[in-house]
RODREN-897478 format. One record per residue: residue number from 1; x, y, z of N, C-alpha, C in turn; residue in one letter. Coordinates in Angstrom, 1 decimal. Layout:
N
{NUM {X Y Z} {X Y Z} {X Y Z} "A"}
...
//
This chain:
92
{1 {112.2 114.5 109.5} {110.8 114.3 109.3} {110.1 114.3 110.7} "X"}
{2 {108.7 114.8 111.0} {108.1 115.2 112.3} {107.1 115.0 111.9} "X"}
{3 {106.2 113.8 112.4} {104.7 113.8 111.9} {104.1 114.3 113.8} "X"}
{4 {103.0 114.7 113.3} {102.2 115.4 114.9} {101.2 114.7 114.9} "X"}
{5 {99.9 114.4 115.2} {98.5 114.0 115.4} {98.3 114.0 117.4} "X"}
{6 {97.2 114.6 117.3} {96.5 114.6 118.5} {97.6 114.2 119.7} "X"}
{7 {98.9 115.3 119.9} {99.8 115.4 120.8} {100.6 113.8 120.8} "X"}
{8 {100.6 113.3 119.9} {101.7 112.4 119.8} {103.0 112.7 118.8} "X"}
{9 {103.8 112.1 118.7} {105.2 112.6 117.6} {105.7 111.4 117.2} "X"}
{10 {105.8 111.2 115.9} {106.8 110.4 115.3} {107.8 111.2 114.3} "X"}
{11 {109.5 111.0 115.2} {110.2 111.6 113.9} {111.6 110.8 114.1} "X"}
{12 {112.0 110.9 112.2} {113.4 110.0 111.5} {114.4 111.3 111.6} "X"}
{13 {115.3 110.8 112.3} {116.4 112.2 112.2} {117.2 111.4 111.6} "X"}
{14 {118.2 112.3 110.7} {119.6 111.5 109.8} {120.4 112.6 110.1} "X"}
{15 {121.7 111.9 109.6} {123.0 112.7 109.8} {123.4 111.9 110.6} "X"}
{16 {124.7 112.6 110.7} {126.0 111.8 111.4} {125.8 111.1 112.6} "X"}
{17 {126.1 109.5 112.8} {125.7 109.3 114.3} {126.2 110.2 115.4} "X"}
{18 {127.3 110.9 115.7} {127.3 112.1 116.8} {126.5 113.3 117.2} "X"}
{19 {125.8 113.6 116.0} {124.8 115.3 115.9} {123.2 114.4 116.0} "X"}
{20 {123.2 113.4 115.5} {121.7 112.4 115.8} {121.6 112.2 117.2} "X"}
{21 {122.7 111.6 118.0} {122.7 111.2 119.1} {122.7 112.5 120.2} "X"}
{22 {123.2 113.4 119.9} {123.0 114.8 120.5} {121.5 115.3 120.3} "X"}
{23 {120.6 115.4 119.1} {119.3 115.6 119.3} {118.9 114.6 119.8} "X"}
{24 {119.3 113.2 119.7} {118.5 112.5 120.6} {118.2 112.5 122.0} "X"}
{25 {119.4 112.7 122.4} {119.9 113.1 123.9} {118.7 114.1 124.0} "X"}
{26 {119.1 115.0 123.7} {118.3 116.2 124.2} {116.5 116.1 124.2} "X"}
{27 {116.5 115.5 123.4} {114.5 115.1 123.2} {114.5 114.2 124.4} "X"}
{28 {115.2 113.2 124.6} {114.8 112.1 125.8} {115.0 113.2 127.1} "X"}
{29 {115.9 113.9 127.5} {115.9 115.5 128.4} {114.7 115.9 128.5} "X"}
{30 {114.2 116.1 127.3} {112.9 117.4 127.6} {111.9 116.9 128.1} "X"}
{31 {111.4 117.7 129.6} {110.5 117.0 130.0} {108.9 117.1 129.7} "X"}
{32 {108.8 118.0 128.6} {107.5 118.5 127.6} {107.2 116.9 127.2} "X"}
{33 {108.3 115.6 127.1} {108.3 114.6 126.4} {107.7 113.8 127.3} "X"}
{34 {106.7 112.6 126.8} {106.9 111.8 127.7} {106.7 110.1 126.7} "X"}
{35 {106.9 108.9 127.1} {106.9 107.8 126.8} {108.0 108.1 125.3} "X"}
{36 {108.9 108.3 125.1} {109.9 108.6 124.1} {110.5 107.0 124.3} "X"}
{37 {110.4 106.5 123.0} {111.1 105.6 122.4} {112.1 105.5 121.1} "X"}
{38 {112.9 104.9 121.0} {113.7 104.7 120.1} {113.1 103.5 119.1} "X"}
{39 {113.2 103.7 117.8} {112.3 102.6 117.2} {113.5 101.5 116.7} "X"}
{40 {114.2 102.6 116.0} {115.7 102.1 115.4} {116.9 102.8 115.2} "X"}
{41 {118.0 102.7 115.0} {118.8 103.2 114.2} {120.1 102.0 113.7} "X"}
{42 {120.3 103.2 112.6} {120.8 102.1 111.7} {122.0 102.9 110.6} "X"}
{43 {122.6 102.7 110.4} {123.8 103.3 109.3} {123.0 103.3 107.7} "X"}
{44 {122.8 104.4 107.1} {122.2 104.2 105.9} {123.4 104.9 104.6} "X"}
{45 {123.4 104.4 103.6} {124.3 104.7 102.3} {123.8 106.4 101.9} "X"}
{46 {122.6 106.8 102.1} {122.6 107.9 101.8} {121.1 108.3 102.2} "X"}
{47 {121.2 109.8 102.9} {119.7 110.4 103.1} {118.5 110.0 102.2} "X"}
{48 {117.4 109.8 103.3} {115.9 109.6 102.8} {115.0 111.3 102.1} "X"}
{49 {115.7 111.7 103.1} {114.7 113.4 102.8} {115.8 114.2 102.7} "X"}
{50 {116.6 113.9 101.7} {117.7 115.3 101.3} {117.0 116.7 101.1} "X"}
{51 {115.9 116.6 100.4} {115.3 117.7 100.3} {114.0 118.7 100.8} "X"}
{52 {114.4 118.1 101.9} {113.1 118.2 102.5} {113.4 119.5 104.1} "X"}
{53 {112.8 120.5 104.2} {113.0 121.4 105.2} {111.8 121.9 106.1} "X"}
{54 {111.9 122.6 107.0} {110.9 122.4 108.1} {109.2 123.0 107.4} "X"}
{55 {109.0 122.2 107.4} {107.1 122.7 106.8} {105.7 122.0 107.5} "X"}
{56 {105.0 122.4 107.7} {104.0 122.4 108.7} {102.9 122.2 107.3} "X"}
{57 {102.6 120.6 107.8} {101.2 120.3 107.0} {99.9 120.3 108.0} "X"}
{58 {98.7 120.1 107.3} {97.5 120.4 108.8} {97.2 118.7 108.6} "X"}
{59 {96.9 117.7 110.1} {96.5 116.5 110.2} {95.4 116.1 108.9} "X"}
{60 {94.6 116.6 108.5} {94.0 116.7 107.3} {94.8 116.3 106.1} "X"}
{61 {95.4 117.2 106.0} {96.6 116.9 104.5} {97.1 115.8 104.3} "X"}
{62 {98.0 115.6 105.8} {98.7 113.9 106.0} {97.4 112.9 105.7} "X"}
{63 {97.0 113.2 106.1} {95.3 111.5 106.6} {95.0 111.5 104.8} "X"}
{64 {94.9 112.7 104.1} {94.1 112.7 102.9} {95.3 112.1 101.9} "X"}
{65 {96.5 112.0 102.4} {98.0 111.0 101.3} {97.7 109.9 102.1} "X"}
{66 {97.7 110.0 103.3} {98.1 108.9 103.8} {97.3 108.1 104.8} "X"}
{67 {96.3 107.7 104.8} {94.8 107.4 105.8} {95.1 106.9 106.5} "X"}
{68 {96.1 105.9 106.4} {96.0 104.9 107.8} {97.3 105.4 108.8} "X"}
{69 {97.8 106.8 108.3} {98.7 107.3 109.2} {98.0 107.6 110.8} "X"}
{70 {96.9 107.9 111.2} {96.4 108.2 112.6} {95.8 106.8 113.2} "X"}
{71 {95.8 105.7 112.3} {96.0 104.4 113.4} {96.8 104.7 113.9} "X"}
{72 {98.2 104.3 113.4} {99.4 104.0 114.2} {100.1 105.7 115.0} "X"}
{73 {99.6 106.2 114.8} {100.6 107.6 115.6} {99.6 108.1 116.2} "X"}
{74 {99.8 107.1 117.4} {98.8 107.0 119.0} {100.0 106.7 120.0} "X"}
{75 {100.9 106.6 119.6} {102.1 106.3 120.7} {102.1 104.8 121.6} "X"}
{76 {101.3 103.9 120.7} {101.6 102.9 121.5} {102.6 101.5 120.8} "X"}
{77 {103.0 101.2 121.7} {104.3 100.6 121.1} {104.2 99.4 119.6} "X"}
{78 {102.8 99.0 119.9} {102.0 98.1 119.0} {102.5 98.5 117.2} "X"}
{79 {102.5 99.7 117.5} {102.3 100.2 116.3} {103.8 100.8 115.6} "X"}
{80 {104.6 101.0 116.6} {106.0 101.7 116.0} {106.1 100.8 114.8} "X"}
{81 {106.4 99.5 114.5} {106.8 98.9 112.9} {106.5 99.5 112.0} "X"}
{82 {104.8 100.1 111.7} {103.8 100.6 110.6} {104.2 102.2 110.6} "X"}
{83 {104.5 102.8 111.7} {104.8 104.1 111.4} {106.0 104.3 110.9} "X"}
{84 {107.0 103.7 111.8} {108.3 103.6 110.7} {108.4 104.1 109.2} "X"}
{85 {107.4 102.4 109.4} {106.9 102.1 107.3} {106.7 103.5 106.7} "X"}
{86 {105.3 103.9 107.5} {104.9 105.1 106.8} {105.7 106.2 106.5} "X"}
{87 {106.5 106.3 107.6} {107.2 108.0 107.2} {108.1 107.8 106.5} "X"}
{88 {109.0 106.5 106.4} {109.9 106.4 105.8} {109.3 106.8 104.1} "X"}
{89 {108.1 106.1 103.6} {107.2 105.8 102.5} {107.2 107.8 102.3} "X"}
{90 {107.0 108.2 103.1} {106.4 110.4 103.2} {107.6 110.4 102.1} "X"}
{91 {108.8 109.8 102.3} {110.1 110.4 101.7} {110.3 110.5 99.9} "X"}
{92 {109.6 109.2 99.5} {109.5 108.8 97.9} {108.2 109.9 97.2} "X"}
//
């Protein structure tokens, strides 16, 4: 999952802790990145977005499911708990 708004990024990678930690690696590398945080990771029983593959919504679409998604995905650290919440919530 990859949410975008006004050049900030919030995204949940899953899969095996080795291939997670390898994309992770590589995002904290790129220097296109900047202020990259880790919010959590955690061992889960089974995928959130089994079914879910790369698709491009417009900021519009997200805000109109989900309104209070462009408070919190401003990249400030205040706010990492609620976006969590939210993207995890994108999955159901």
């Amino acid at each position: 999952m990859l949410f975008y708004e006004n050049q900030h990024f919030g995204q949940i990678l899953e899969g095996p802790r080795t291939e997670a930690m390898k994309i992770w690696k590589k995002i904290q590398r790129d220097p296109r990145h900047q202020q990259v945080r880790l919010l959590k990771m955690e061992e889960i029983k089974e995928r959130g977005f089994t079914a879910w593959s790369m698709r491009f919504f417009l900021a519009k679409e997200i805000v109109a499911k989900m309104p209070s998604l462009t408070s919190v995905l401003d990249g400030l650290p205040e706010h990492d708990v609620e976006l969590l919440r939210l993207m995890r919530s994108a999955a159901k």
